[in-house]
C-alpha positions as CSV (number, residue, x, y, z in Angstrom):
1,X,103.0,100.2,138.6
2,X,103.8,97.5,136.0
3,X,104.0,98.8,132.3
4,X,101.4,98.2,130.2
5,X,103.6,96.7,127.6
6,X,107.0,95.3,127.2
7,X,109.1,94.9,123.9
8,X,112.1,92.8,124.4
9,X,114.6,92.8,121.1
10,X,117.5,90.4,120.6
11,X,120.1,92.2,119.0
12,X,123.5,92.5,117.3
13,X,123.2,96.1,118.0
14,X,121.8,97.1,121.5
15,X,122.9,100.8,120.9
16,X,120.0,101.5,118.3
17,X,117.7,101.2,120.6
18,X,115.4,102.8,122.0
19,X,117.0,105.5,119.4
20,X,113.9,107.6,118.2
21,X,111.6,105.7,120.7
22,X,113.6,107.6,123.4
23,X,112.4,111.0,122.3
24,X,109.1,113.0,122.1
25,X,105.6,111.3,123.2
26,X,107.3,107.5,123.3
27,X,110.3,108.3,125.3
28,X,108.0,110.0,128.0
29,X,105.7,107.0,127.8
30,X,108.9,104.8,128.1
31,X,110.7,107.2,131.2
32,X,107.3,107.2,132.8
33,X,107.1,103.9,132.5
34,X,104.1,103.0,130.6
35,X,106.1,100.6,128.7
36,X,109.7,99.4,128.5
37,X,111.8,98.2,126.5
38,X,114.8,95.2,127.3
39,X,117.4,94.3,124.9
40,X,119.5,91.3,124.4
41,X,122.5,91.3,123.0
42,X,123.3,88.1,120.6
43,X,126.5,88.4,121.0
44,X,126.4,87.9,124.7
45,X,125.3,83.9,123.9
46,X,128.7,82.7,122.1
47,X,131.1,81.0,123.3
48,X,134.4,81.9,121.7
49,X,136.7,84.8,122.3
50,X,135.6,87.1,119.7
51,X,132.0,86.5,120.2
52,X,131.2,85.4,116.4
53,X,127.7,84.7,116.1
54,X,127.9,83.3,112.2
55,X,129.1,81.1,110.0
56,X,129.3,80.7,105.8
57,X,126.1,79.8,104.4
58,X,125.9,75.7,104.4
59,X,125.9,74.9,100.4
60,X,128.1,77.9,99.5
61,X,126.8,81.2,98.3
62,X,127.8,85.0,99.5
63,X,127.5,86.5,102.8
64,X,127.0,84.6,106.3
65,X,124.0,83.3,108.1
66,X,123.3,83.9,111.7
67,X,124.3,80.1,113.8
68,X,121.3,78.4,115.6
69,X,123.4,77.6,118.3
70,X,123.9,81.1,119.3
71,X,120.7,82.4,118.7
72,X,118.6,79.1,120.0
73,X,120.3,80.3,123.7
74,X,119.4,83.7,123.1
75,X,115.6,83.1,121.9
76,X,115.6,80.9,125.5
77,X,117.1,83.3,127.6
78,X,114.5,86.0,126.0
79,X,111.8,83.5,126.3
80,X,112.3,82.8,130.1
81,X,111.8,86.2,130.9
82,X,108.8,86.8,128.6
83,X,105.0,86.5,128.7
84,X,103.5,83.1,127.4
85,X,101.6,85.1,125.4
86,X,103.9,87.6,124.2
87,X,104.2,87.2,120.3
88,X,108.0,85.6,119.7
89,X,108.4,87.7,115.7
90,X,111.5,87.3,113.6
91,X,112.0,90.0,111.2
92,X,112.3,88.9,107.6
93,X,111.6,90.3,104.1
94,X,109.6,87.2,103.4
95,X,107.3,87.3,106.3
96,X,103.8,88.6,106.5
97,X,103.5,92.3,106.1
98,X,103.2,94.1,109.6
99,X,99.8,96.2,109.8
100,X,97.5,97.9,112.3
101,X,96.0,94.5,113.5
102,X,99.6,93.2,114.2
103,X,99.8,96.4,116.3
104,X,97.0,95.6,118.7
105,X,97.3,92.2,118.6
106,X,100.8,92.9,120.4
107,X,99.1,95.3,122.1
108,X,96.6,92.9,123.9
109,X,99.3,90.7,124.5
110,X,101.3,92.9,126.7
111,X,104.5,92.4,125.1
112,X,106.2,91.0,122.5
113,X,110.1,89.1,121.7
114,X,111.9,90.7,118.5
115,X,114.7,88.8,116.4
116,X,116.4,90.9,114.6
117,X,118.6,89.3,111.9
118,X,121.7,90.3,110.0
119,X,123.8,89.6,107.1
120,X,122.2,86.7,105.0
121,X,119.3,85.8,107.4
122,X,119.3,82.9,110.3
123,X,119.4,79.4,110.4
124,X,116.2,77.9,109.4
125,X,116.4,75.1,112.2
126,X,116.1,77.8,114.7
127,X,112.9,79.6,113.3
128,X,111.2,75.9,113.1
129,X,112.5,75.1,116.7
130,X,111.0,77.8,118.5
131,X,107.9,78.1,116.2
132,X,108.8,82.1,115.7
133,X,107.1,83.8,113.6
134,X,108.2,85.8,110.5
135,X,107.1,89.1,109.7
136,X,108.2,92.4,107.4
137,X,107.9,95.9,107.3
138,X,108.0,96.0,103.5
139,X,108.7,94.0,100.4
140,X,112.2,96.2,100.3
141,X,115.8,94.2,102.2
142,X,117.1,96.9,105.1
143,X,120.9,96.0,106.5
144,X,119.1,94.8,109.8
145,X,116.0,94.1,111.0
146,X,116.5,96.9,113.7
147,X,115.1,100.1,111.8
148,X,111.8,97.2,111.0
149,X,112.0,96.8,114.9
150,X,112.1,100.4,115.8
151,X,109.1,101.2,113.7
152,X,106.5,98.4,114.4
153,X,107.6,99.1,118.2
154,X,106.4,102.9,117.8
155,X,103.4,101.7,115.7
156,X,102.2,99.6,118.6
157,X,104.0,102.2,121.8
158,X,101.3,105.0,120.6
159,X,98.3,102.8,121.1
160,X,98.9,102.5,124.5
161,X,96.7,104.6,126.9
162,X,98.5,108.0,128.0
163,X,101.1,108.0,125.6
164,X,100.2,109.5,122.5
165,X,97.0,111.6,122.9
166,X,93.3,110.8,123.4
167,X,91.4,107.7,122.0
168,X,89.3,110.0,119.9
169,X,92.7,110.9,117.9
170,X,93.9,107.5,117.7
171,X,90.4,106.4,116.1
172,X,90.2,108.8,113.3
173,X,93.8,107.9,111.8
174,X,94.8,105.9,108.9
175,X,94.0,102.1,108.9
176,X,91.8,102.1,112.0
177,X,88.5,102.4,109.9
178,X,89.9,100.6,106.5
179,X,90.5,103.4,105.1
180,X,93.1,106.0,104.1
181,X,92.6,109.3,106.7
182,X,91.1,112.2,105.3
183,X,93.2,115.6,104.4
184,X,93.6,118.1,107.4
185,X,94.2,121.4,107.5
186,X,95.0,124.9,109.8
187,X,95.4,127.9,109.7
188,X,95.8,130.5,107.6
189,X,92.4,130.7,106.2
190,X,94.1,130.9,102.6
191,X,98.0,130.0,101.7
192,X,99.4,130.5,98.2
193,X,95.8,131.0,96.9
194,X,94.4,128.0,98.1
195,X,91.8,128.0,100.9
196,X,91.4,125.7,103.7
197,X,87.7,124.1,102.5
198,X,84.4,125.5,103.5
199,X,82.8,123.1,105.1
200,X,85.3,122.3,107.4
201,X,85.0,126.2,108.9
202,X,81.3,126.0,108.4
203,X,80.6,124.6,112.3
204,X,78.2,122.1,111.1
205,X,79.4,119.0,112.7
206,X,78.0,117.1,110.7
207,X,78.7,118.0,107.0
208,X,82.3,117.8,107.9
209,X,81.8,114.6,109.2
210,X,80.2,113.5,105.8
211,X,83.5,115.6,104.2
212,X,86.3,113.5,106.0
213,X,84.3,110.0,105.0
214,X,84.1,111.1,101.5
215,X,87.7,112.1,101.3
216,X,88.6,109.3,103.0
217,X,86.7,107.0,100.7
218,X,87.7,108.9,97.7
219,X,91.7,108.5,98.4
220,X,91.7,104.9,99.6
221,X,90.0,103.9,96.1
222,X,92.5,106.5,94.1
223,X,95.6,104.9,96.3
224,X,95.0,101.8,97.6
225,X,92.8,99.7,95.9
226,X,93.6,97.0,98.4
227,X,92.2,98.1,101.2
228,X,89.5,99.7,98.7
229,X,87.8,96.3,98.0
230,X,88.5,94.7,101.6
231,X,86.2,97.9,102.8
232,X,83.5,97.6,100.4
233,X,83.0,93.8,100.9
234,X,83.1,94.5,105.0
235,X,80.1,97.2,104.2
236,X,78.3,94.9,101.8
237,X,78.9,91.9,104.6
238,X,76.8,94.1,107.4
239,X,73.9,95.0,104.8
């Protein structure tokens, strides 16, 4: 059976991965093959002896920046083995910041190509070339784009069916409603004093549902005031 998703991730580092993604719920999904996962290593596409992929940044300034040259082969090589519709991303600081519709909209697709950059970043010409798209985990700079790679992979992995629990579960979390999840608890009843809530052992199905909306209402307009005002004007747009 083909996997339901593929992630293939061009890379300096092809030992980071799958990392994490290897163990618990994803790394069964990924061993069973629900999905799978094909790296590429950058280094692989140069040409001289020590298989240097970058060059001093054109105009001076610190660091190095990752040669189109190289990577234009690599993004091709990546490319012929890929989906048209697979999602071609470049991971950046200044791209668009990664969220649960990016998730499924990989999802859908079926796969999606990763660029992960190092030192100073990559040569423009290539992200214009291929049309790829930039995107972030975070207005924060990590060493690589791996770690960014690793975590939107796992992000989008768990929404695949069988791999991380039932649908019911993945409805109810953070995000997929516009809003922040509720608080959960187990047991014991009572811990350090404080006591699990009543209504959630009352059995009335219904009051707790009201509960977990409230909560759920109250902390996303306490936290994230963001998503606070996106939900209200979605709920004032169906009225």
């Amino acid at each position: 059976m083909a996997p339901l998703f593929t992630a293939q991730v061009l890379t300096l580092f092809p030992d980071m991965f799958p990392g994490y993604l290897g163990q618990s719920l994803a790394g069964k999904g990924l061993k069973d093959g629900k999905w799978a996962l094909k790296t590429l290593d950058i280094r692989d596409f140069s040409s001289d002896k020590h298989r240097s992929v970058d060059d001093t940044p054109s105009g001076g300034g610190p660091g190095m920046v990752m040669r189109a040259d190289i990577l234009g082969k690599a993004v091709d090589a990546a490319r012929s083995e890929a989906a048209d519709e697979w999602p071609l991303m470049y991971l950046s600081p200044r791209g668009r910041r990664f969220d649960q519709a990016e998730t499924k909209r990989w999802q859908n697709a079926g796969g999606v190509t990763l660029l992960c950059g190092r030192f100073e970043g990559i040569d423009e010409r290539v992200l214009e070339a291929r049309n790829i798209e930039e995107i972030s985990l975070g207005d924060f700079v990590l060493s690589g784009g791996e770690p960014a790679a690793l975590a939107m992979l796992d992000a989008t992995v768990r929404l695949l069916p069988g791999v991380m629990g039932t649908t019911t579960t993945l409805d109810e979390e953070s995000f997929e409603s516009g809003l922040l999840e509720y608080p959960q608890y187990t047991r014991p009843q009572v811990w350090e004093g404080r006591e699990i809530p009543e209504v959630l052992t009352s059995g009335h199905h219904g009051r707790v549902a009201e509960w977990r909306l409230e909560k759920s209402e109250e902390l996303t307009r306490i936290r994230r005031p963001d998503l606070w005002s996106t939900y209200v004007r979605n709920k004032e747009e169906k009225v």
